[in-house]
C-alpha positions as CSV (number, residue, x, y, z in Angstrom):
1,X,67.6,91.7,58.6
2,X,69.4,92.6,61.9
3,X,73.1,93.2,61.4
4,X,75.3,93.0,64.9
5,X,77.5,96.3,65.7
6,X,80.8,94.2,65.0
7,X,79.4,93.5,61.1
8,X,79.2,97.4,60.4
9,X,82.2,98.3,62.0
10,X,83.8,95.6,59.5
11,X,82.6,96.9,56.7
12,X,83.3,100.4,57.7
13,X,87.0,98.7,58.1
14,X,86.7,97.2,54.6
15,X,86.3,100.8,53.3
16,X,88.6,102.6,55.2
17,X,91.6,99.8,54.5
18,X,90.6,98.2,51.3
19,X,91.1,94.7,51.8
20,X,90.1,92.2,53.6
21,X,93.6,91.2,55.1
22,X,94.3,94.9,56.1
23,X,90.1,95.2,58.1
24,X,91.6,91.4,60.1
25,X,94.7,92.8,60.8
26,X,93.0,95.9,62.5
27,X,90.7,93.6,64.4
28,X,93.7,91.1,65.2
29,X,91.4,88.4,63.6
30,X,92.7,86.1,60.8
31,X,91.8,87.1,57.1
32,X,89.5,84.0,57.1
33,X,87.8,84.9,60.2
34,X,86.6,88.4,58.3
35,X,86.1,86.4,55.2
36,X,83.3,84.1,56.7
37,X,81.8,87.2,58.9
38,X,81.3,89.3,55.0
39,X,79.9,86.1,53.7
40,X,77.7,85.5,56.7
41,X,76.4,89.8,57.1
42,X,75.3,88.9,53.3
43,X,73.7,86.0,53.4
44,X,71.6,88.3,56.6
45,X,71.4,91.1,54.3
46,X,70.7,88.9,51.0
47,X,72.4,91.1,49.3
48,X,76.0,91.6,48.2
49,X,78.1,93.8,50.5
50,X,82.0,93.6,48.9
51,X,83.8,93.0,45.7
52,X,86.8,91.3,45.8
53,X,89.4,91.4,43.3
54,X,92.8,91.5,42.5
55,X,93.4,94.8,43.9
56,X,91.7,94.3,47.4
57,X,88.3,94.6,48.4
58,X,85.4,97.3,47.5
59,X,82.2,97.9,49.0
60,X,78.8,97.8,47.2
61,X,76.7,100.5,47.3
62,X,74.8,98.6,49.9
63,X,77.9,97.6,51.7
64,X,78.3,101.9,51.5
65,X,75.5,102.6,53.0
66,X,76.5,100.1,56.0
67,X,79.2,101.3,56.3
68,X,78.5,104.4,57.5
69,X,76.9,103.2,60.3
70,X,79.8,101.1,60.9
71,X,82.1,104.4,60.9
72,X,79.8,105.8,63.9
73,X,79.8,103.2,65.5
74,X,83.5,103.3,65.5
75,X,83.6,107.1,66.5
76,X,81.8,106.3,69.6
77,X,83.3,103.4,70.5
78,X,86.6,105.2,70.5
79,X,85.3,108.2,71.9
80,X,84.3,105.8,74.7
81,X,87.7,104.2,74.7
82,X,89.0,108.2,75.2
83,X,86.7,109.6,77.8
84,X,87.2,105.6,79.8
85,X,91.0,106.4,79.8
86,X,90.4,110.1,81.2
87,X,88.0,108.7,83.7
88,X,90.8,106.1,85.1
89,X,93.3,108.6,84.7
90,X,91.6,110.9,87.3
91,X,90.0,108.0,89.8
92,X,93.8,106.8,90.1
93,X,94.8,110.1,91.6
94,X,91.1,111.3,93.0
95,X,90.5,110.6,97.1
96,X,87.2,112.3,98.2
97,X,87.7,111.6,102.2
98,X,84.7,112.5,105.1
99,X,85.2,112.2,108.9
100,X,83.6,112.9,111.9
101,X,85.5,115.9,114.1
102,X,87.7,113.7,116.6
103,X,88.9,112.1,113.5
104,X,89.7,114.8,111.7
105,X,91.5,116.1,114.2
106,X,93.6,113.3,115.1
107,X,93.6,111.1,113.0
108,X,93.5,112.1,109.5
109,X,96.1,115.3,109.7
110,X,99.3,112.8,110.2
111,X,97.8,110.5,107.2
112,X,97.1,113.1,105.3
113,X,100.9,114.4,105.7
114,X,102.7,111.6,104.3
115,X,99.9,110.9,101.9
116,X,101.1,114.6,100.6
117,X,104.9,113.7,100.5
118,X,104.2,110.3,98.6
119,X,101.5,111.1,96.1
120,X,101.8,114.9,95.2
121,X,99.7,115.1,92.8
122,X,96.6,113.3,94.9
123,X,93.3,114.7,93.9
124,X,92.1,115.8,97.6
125,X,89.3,116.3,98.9
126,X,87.9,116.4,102.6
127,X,84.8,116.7,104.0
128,X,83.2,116.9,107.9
129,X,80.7,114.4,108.3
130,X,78.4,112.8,111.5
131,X,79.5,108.8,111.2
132,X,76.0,108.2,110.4
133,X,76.4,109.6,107.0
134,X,80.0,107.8,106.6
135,X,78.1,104.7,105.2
136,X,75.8,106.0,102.4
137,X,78.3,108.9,101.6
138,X,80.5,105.9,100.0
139,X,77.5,104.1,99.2
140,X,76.0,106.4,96.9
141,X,79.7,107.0,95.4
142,X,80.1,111.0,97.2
143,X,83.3,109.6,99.0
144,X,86.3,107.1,98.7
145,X,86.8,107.2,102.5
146,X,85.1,107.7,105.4
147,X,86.6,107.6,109.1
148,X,83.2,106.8,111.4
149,X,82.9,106.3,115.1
150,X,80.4,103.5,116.6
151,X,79.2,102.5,120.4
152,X,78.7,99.2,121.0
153,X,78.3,97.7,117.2
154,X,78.7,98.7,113.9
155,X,76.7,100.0,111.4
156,X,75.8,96.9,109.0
157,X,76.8,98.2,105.4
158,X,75.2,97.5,101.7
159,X,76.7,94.0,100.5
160,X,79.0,96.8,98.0
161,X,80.7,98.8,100.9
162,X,82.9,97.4,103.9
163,X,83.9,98.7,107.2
164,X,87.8,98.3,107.5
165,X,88.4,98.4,112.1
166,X,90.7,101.2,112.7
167,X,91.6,101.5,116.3
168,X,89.5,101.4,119.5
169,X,88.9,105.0,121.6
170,X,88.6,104.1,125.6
171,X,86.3,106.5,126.9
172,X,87.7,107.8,129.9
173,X,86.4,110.3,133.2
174,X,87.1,113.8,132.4
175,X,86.7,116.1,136.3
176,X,87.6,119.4,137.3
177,X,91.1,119.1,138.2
178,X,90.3,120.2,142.0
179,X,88.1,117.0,142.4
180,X,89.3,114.7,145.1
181,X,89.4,111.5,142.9
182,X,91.4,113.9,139.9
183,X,94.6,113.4,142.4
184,X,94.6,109.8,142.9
185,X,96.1,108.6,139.8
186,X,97.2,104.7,141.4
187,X,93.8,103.1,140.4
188,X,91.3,103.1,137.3
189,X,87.9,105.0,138.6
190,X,84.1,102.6,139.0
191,X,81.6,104.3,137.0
192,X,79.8,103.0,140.1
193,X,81.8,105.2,142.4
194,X,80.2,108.5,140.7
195,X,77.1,107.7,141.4
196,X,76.5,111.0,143.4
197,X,78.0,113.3,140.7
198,X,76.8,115.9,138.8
199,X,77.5,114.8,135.1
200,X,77.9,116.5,131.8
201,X,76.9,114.1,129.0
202,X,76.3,113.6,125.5
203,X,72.7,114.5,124.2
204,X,70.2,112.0,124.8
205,X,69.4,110.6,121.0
206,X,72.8,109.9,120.9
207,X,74.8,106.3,120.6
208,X,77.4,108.0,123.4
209,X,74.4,108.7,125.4
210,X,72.9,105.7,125.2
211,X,75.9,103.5,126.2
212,X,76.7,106.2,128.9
213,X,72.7,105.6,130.0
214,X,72.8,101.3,129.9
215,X,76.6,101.4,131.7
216,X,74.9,103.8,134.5
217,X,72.1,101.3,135.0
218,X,74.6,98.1,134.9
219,X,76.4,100.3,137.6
220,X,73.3,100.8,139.3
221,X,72.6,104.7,139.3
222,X,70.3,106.7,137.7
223,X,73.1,110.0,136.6
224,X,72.2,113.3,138.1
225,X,72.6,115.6,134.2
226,X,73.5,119.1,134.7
227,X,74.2,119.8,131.3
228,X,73.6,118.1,127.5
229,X,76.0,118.9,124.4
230,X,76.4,117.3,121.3
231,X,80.4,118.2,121.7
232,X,83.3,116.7,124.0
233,X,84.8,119.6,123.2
234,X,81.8,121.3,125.2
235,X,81.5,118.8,128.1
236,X,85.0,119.4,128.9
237,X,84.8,123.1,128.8
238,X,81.9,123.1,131.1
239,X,83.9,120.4,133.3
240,X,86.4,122.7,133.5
241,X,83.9,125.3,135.9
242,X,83.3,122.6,138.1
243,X,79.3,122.1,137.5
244,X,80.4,118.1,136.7
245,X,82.2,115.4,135.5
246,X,81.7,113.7,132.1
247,X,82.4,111.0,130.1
248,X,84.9,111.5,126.9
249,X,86.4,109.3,124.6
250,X,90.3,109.6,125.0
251,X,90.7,110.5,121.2
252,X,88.7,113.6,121.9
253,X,90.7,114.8,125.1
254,X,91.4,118.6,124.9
255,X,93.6,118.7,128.2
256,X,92.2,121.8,129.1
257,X,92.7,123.9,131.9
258,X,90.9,122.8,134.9
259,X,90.9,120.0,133.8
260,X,91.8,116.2,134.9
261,X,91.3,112.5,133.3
262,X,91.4,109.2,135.1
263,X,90.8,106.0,133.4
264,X,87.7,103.9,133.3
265,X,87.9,100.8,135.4
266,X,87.3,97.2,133.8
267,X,84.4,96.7,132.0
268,X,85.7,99.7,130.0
269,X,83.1,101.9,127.6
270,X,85.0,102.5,124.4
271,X,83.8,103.7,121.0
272,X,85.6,101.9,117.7
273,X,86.1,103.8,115.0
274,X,86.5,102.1,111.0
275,X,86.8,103.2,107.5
276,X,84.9,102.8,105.0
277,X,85.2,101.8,101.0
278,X,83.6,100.2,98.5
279,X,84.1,96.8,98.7
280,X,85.9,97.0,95.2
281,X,88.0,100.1,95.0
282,X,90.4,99.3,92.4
283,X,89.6,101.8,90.1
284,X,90.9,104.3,93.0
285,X,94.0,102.9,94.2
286,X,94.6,106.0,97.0
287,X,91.9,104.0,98.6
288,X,94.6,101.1,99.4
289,X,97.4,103.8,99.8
290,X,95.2,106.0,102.3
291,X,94.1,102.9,104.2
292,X,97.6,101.6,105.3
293,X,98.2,105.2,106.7
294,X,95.5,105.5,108.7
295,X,96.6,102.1,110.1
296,X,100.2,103.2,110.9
297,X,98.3,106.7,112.4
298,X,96.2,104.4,114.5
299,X,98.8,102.4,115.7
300,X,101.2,105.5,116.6
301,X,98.1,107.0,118.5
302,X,97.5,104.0,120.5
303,X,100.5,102.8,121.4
304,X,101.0,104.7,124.6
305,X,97.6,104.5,125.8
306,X,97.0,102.2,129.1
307,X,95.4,99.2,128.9
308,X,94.0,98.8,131.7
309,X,90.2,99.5,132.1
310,X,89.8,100.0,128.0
311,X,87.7,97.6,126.1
């Protein structure tokens, strides 16, 4: 004899109500719908499990001992009912966000602003991530959003997550600001006509480097490196002395003293930069919310850039 989870809860309902009629009503079943699951739970049990009479129902002291069973059962399952309704309750106000620097420079601070004035009470959280980890960070269910970066394709995500294209960052030519082609602002610079300059690039390892490294070679020069960094914050400090010119994307300009930026001639280099959710991210609808506000961000922040030269 094997009795189904929805037979004990019924008795249990039997016993707590004392009638038949009352244990459908609590299930929103009809009273002769219970009446043919009792007769059925006995005929399993071959035994009887409820007295009816005049005055309602009664359980035997078999249906008693079921019963109990049926009132844990019912314990948990609302107890599960409870701690489901917590859970939702803080996933519809929880956003657990990761970007790499650039981003969270630029791009998330606005966002994040009139995220604040809308939703108050959002459950925030932000973390600094490489866009490598962007992917199985949401993944793995550690964040709801991540803002990534990626040269030349995409990262190709688990069939559960999905890349949402944010904007497009042209890379542009940072030089020091005394450089002869730093005051002739008419025309988008060749990658080809750098050739014999000392550059400051991105660390070799890297996706920049590498599409810095395969444009070079389209462009027919093999570039003379002065000085590796994992930071465009660092090439363009160490552009600023002089020792070279370097390749940044324009999302990542500082401006800095010293300092001059020309655009990159047609083919452009650009890096593209996405979100990233769950494909399904109802349960945490600051997701959506967060997502058309990066959009408007984007959209602001690209606006006045040129066109010309940017892929």
């Amino acid at each position: 004899m094997l009795l189904g989870p929805e037979a004990l809860r019924l008795l249990a309902l039997i016993e707590r109500h004392g009638s038949l009629a009352a244990a459908a009503h609590a299930l929103g079943i009809t009273p002769a719908a219970v009446t043919q699951q009792v007769a059925r739970a006995e005929r399993d049990c071959r035994t009887a499990l409820v007295r009816r009479g005049a005055r309602g129902a009664s359980l035997t002291e078999a249906g008693q001992a079921l019963a109990g069973h049926g009132r844990v059962i019912d314990e948990q399952t609302a107890a599960a009912a409870h701690e489901l309704d917590g859970l939702l309750g803080r996933l519809s106000l929880r956003l657990r966000i990761g970007a790499f620097q650039a981003a969270a420079l630029h791009v998330l601070p606005p966002a994040l602003t009139a995220l604040r004035h809308r939703n108050p009470a959002t459950d925030l959280s932000i973390m600094d991530i490489t866009s490598d980890r962007g992917v199985p960070a949401v993944a793995a269910g550690e964040l709801d959003v991540a803002v990534i970066a990626a040269w030349d394709r995409p990262p190709v995500p688990p069939e559960h997550v999905r890349l949402h294209p944010l904007l497009t960052d042209p890379m542009v030519i940072v030089l020091p600001d005394d450089h002869a082609l730093a005051r002739e602002t008419d025309a988008a610079i060749e990658l080809g006509g750098l050739r014999d300059e000392a550059w400051v690039t991105i660390r070799a390892g890297h996706a920049a480097r590498a599409q810095f490294d395969r444009a070079a070679a389209a462009a027919g020069f093999t570039p003379r490196i002065r000085f590796e960094t994992e930071s465009y914050d660092v090439a363009q400090a160490f552009v600023a002395t002089g020792v070279g010119v370097a390749l940044v994307s324009r999302l990542a300009l500082t401006r800095l003293p010293g300092t001059a930026h020309r655009e990159l001639a047609s083919p452009g280099l650009a890096r593209d930069l996405y979100t990233v959710t769950l494909s399904d991210h109802t349960a945490t609808p600051m997701v959506a919310t967060f997502l058309h506000l990066l959009h408007d961000v984007a959209t602001d922040l690209t606006g006045p850039w040129p066109t010309g030269g940017a892929s």
